[in-house]
N, C-alpha and C positions, 0 to 999 in steps of 0.2 A: 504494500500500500504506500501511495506516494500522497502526501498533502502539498502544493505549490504553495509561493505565497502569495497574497491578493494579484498583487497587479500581473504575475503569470497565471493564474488561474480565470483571470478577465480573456486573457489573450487567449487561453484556451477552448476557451468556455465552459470553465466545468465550475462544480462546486461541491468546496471540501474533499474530500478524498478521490483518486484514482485506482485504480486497481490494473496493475501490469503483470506478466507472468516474463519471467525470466531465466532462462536454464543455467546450469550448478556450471560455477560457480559463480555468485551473483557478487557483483563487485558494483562499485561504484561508477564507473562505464555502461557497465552492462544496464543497470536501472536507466541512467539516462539516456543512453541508445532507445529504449524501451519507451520512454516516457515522449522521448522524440519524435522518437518513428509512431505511438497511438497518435499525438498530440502535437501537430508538425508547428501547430500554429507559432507557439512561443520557442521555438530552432532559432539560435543565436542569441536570442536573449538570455539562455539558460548558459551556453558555452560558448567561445566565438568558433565561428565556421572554419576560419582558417585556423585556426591550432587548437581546436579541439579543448582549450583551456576554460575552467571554470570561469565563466563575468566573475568582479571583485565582491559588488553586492547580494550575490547570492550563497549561502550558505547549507552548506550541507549537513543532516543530520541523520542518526540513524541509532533507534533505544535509549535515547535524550544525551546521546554522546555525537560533539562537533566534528565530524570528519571533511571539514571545507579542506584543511590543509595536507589532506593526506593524498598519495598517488591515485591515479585512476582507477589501477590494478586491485585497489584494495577490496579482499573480501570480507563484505556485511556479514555482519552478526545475524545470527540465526532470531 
């Protein structure tokens, strides 16, 4: 389960939670891949296109732990 924050969740148009399925090992990539490719609308604003890098304003979480600064690669907590 993915929750955006407001102003990507406008761009998406969704509200409060999404629901993505992604195959083992689910990493930090791999969700946002997911979230991309359902939800193409907010593409770019979540990472830039050309280097695939987090935006600075968007923060990543995952079981109330900040993983903004951690590699792409990394795999989420179960």
């Amino acid at each position: 389960r993915v929750r955006l924050p407001t102003h990507l969740s406008r761009l998406a148009r969704v509200d409060g939670e999404i629901q993505v399925d992604v195959a083992e090992p689910v990493t930090l990539a791999a969700v946002l891949d997911a979230v991309e490719s359902r939800h193409p609308a907010p593409r770019g604003a979540i990472r830039d296109r050309a280097t695939g890098r987090r935006r600075a304003f968007v923060r990543l979480f995952a079981c109330e732990e900040d993983l903004s600064h951690e590699p792409p690669d990394t795999v989420l907590p179960e």
